[in-house]
C-alpha positions in Angstrom: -103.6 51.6 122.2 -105.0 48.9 124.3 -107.0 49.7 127.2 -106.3 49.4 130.7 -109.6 47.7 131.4 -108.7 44.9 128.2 -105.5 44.6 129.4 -106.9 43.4 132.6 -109.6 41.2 131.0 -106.8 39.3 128.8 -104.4 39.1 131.7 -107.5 37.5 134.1 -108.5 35.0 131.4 -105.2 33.4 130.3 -103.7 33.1 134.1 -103.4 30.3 136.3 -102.5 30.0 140.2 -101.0 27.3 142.7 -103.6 27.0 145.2 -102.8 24.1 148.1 -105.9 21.9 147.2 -104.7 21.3 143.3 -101.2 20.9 143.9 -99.0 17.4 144.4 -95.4 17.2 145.8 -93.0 16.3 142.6 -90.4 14.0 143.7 -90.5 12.1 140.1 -90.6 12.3 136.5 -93.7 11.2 136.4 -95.2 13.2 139.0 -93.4 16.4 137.3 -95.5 15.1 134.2 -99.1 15.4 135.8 -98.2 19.0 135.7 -97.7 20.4 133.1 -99.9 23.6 133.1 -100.9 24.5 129.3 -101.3 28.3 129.5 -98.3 30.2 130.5 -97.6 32.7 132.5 -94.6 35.0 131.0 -95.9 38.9 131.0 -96.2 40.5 127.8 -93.8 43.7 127.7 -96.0 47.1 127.9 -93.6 49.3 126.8 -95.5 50.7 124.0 -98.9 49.5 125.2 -99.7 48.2 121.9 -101.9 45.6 120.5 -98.4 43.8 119.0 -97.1 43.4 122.4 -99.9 42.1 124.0 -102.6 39.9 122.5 -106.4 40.9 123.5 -107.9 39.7 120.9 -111.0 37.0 121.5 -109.3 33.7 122.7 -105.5 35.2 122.8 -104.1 34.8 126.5 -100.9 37.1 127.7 -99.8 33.9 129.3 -98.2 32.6 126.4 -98.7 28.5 125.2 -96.2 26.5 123.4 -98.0 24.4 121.1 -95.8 21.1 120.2 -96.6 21.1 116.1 -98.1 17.7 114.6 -96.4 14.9 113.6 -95.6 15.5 110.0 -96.3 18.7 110.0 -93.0 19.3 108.4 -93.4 17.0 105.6 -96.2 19.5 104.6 -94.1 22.2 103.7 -94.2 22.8 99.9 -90.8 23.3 98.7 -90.7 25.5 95.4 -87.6 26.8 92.9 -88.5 29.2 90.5 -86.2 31.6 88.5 -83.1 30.0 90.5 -84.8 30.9 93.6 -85.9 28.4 96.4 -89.3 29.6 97.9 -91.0 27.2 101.7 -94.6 27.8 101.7 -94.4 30.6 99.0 -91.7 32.5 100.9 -88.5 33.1 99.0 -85.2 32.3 101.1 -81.7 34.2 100.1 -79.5 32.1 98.4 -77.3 33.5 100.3 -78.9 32.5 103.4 -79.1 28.9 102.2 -75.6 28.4 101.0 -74.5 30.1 104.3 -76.0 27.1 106.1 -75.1 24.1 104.4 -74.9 21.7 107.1 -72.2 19.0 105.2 -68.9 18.5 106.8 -66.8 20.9 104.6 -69.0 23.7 106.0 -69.9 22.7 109.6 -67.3 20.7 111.7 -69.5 17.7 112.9 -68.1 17.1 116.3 -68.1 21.1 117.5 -71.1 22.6 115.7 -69.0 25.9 114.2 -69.3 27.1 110.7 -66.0 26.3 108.8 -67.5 27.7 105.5 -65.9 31.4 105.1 -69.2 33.2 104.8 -67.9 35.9 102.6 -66.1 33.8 99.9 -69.2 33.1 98.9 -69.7 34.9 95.4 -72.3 37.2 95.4 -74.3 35.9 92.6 -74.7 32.2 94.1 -77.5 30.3 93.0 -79.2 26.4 92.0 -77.3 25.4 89.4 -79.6 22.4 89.4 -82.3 21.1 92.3 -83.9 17.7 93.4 -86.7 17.9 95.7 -87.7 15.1 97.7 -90.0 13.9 100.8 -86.9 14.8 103.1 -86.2 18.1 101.5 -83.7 19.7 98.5 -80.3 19.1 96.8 -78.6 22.0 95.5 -75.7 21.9 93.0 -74.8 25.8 93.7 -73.2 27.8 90.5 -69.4 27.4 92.1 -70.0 23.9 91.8 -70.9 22.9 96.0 -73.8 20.4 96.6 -75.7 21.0 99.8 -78.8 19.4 101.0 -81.3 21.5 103.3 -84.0 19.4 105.2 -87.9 20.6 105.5 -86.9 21.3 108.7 -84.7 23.7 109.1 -86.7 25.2 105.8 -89.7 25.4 108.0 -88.2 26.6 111.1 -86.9 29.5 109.7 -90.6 30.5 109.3 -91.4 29.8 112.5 -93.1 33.0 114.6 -90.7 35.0 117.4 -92.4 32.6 120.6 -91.7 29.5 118.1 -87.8 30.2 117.5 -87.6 31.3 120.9 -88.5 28.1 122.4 -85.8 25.6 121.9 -83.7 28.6 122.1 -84.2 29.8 125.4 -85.8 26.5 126.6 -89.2 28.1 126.7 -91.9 25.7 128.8 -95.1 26.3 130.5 -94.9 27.8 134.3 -96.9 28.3 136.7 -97.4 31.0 138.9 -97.7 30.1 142.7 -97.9 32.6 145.9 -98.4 31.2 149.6 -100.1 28.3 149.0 -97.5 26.7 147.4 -96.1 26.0 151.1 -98.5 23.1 151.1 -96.8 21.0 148.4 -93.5 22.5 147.3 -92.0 21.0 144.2 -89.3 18.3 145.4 -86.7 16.3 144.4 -84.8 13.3 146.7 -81.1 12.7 146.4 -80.4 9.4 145.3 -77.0 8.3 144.7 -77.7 5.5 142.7 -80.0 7.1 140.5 -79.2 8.2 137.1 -77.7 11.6 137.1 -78.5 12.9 134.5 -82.4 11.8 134.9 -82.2 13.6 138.3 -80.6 17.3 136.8 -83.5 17.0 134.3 -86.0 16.7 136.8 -84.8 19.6 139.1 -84.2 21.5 136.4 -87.8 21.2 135.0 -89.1 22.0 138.2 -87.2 25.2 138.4 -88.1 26.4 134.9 -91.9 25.5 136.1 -92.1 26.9 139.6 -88.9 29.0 139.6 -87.6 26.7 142.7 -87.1 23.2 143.4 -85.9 21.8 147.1 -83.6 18.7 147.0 -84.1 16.7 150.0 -81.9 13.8 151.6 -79.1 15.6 150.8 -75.5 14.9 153.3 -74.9 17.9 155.6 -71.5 18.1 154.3 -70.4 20.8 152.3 -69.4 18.9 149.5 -72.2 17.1 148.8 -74.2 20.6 148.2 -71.2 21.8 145.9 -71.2 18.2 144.1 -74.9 18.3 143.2 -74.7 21.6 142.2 -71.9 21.2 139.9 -73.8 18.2 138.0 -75.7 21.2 136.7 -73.6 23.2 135.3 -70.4 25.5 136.6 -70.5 27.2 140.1 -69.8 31.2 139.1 -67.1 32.8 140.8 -67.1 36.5 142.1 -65.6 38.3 144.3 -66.9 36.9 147.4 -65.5 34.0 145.6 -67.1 30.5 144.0 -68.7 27.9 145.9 -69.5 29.5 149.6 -69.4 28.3 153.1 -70.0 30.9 155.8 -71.7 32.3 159.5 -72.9 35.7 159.9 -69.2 37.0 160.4 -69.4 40.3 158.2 -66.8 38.4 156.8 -67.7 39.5 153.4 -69.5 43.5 153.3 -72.7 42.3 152.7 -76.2 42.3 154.4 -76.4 38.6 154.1 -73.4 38.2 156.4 -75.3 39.6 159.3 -78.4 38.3 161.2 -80.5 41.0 160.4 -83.5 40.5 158.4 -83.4 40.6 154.7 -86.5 41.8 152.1 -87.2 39.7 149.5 -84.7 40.5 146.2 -82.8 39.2 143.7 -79.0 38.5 144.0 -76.2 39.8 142.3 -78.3 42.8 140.3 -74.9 44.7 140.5 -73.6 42.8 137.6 -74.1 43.4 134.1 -75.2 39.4 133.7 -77.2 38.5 137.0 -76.5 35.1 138.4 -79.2 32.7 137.3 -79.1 30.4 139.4 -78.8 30.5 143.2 -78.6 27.8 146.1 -78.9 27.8 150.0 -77.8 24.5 152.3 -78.8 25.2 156.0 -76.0 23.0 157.3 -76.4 24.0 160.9 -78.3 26.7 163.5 -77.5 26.1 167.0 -78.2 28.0 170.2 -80.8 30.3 168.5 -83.9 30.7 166.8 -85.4 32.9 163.6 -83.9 33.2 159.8 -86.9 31.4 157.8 -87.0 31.9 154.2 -88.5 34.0 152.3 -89.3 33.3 148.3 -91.7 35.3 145.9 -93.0 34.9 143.1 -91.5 37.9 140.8 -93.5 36.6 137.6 -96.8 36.5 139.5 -96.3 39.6 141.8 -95.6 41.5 137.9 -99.2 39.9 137.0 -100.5 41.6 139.7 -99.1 44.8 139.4 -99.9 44.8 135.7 -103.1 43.8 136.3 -103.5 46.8 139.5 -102.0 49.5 137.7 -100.5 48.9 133.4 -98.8 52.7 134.3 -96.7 51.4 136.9 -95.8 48.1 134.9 -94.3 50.0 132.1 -92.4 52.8 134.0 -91.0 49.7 135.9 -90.3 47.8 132.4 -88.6 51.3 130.7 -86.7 52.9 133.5 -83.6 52.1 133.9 -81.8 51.6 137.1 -78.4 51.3 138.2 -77.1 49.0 141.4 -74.1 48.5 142.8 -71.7 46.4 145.5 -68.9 48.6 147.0 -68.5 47.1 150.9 -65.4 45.1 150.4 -62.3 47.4 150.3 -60.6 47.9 146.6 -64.3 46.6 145.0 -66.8 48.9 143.4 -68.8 46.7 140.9 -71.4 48.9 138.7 -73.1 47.5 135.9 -72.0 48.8 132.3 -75.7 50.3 132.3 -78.9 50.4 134.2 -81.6 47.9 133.6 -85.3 48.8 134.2 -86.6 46.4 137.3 -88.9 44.0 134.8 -86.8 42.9 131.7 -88.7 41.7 128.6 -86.7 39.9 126.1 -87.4 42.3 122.8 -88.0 39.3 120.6 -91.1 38.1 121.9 -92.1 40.9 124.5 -92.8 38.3 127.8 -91.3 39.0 130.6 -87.8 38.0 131.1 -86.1 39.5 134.3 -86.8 40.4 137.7 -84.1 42.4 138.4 -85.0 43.8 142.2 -82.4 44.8 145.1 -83.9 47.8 146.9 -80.2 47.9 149.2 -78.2 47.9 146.4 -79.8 50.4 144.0 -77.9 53.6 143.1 -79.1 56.0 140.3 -82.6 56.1 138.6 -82.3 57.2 134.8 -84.6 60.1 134.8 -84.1 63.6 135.2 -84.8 64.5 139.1 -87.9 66.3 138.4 -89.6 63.5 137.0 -88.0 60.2 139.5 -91.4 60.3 142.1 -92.9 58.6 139.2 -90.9 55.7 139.6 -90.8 56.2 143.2 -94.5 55.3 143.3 -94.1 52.9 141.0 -91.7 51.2 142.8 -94.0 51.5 145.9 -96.6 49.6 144.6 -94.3 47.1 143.4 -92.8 46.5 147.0 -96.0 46.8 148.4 -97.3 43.3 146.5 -93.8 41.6 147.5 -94.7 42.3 150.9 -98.3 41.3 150.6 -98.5 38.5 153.0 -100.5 36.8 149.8 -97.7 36.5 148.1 -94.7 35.2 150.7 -93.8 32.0 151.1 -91.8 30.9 153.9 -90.0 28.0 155.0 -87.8 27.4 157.6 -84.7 25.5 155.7 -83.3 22.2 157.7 -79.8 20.0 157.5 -80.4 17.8 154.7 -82.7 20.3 152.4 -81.2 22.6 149.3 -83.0 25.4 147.8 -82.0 25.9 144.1 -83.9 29.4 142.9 -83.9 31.0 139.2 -82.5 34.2 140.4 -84.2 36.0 137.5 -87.7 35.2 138.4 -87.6 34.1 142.5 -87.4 36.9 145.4 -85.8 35.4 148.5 -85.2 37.3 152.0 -84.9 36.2 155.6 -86.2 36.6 158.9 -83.7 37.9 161.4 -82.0 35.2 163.3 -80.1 33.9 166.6 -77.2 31.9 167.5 -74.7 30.8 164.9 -75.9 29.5 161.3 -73.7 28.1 158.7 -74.9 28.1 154.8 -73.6 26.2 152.5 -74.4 27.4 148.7 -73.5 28.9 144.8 -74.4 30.4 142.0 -74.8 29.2 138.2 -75.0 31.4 135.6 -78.3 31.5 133.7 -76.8 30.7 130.1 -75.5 27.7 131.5 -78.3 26.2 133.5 -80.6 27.2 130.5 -77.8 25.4 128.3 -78.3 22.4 130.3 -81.9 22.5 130.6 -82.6 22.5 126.7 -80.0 19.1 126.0 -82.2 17.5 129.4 -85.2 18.4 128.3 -85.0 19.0 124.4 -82.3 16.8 123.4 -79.4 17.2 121.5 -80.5 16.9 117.9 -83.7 19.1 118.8 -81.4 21.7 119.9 -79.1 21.5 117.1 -81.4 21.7 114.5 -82.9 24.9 115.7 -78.8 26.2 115.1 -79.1 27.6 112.1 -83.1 28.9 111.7 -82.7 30.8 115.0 
């Protein structure tokens, strides 16, 4: 069991942090470029407090690094068959396994990327009938007479660690943790309708996967023009306040953010079994009053602290489940299908994953009532470093400027307001902006590759 104290030490040494004197406005691709911070900053799960979830040894960082592997690299990879058996670097891999993923057109249609091979008409004692290796990879001639061809690619990925499958997968990258001194150079982005569009997505979306948020400026104060640019990323979700929205402070729909009252910073939507991923506000108007600035946190970087503060209260946070739920509009009552702790950590690699945090819209805590204070002071400490002044940024949104937030990482609240405002905005969900993030960023024949050894 790792210490507390280590925990801290290993945390403080692989972290990074905007400050306002190091940081650059990002308007293009090459600006975005200069960026590119090489530790990351994705907790490490401390469910079990174990030395497998988080690395303390000497030069190991909790922030996690991608590492791009050398050129050639997989040319290295000794390819082996002995006793019918193929064995990468002195592993053995199923025959089953390999004939499953022949890549040639009878068993993979080319244009849609699905199997076509019947995995379990494959006889059970498949093997090499005969084997060629080459610099590429190997031919098989299989026992039932197929011929497949497996590159030292995909051979190699297979072996790839957890974090190293998981990148192209869930379009991994390094971020960077920021907290009120990111006010002094936000990450933006200018509309430019003659620009390439697909160019400009990429951009925005690498800034969001960095920094969690990316502003998009010069944009037309018509409604449109905010639902256009957000459907060149991906889908706008529907739900039952319905898709792309358009409203005042009208209660029109039973929800807080139909008011003018002020809001604390939280994630949207934490009612739902799938959380949006993606969420965007357009000030299109305020007139005759004064108030409603933005608020956006950091949920990454306030988890760093509290892990750092108090580990306890980190891992009741990351194992108690809680359940949420949004029942103001009449006939509507959506619950979850199960309670999800407040920090989500994807099991595969341990980081942190989720912040799933909505304070009005909680319900039950899982956890016998005698023991709940414990996540009652848990949570405490967790509110108390949203609130921390430290740790706020806020903005005051103007015609002309969209916000586009990871919903899964990014707080946002409000000051309370005057007059009449009118908000333009959406949500994406997160499989699809991540979906388009890894084609933009990755490419297509990246991404494919990794199909079949993820």
């Amino acid at each position: 069991m790792a210490s507390a104290t280590t925990l801290t030490r290993a945390l403080v040494q692989g972290s990074q942090r905007v400050s306002g004197s190091g940081f650059r406005q990002i308007s293009t691709r090459s600006l975005l470029s200069r960026h590119q911070v090489p530790p990351k900053v994705i907790l490490s799960s401390l469910r079990k407090f174990n030395s497998s979830a988080v690395k303390t040894a000497e030069g190991q960082r909790i922030p996690y690094k991608i590492l791009e592997l050398p050129a050639g690299h997989y040319l290295r990879s000794s390819i082996a068959v002995e006793d019918n058996v193929v064995k990468v670097a002195d592993v053995t891999i199923p025959n089953i396994w390999l004939r499953d993923n022949c890549q040639c057109s009878s068993c993979v249609h080319q244009a849609t990327k699905q199997r076509l091979l019947d995995t379990f008409s494959i006889p059970s004692n498949i093997a090499p009938e005969t084997t060629e290796v080459d610099e590429g990879g190997i031919k098989i001639t299989w026992n039932d007479g197929h011929e497949s061809y497996y590159t030292r690619e995909l051979l190699s990925n297979r072996q790839r660690t957890p974090m190293g499958r998981a990148k192209v997968r869930q379009g991994l990258t390094s971020i960077k943790l920021w907290d009120k001194d990111i006010a002094e150079n936000p990450p933006v982005v200018l509309e430019n309708n003659d620009s390439n569009t697909e160019d400009q997505v990429k951009i925005v979306l690498e800034n969001i996967r960095t920094f969690g948020f990316c502003y998009i400026d010069n944009l037309s104060t018509e409604p449109e023009a905010t639902e256009k640019f957000l459907e060149r990323i991906s889908f706008i979700r529907p739900t039952h306040y319905g898709g792309f929205y358009d409203f005042t402070a009208d209660l029109a729909s039973k929800d807080t953010a139909y008011t003018n009252i002020a809001l604390e910073a939280h994630t949207d939507t934490t009612y739902f079994s799938d959380p949006a991923g993606l969420q965007a506000f357009h000030l299109l108007e305020h007139t005759d009053g004064e108030g409603g600035a933005s608020l956006l946190v950091d949920g990454f970087k306030a988890a760093k602290d509290l892990l750092r503060l108090d580990p306890e209260a980190y891992h009741i946070l990351s194992s108690v489940n809680v359940y949420s739920h949004a029942s103001g509009n009449e006939g509507i009552s959506i619950q979850p299908y199960r309670g999800f702790p407040v920090l989500q950590h994807d099991p595969a690699t341990g980081y942190l994953l989720q912040v799933r945090w909505n304070s009005s819209d909680r319900s039950g805590i899982e956890l016998p009532i005698q023991e709940v204070g414990k996540w009652y002071e848990a949570a405490r400490k967790w509110d108390n470093l949203l609130k921390d002044p430290e740790n706020e940024y806020w903005c005051q949104l103007t015609p002309g400027r969209l916000v586009i937030f990871d919903n899964w990482r990014v707080l946002h609240g409000r000051s309370a307001f005057t007059g009449k405002r009118r908000i333009c905005g959406g949500y994406i969900n997160r499989d699809d902006w991540i979906s388009r993030y890894k084609m933009l960023h990755f490419g297509q024949e990246k991404v494919m590759k990794h199909l079949a050894s993820d």
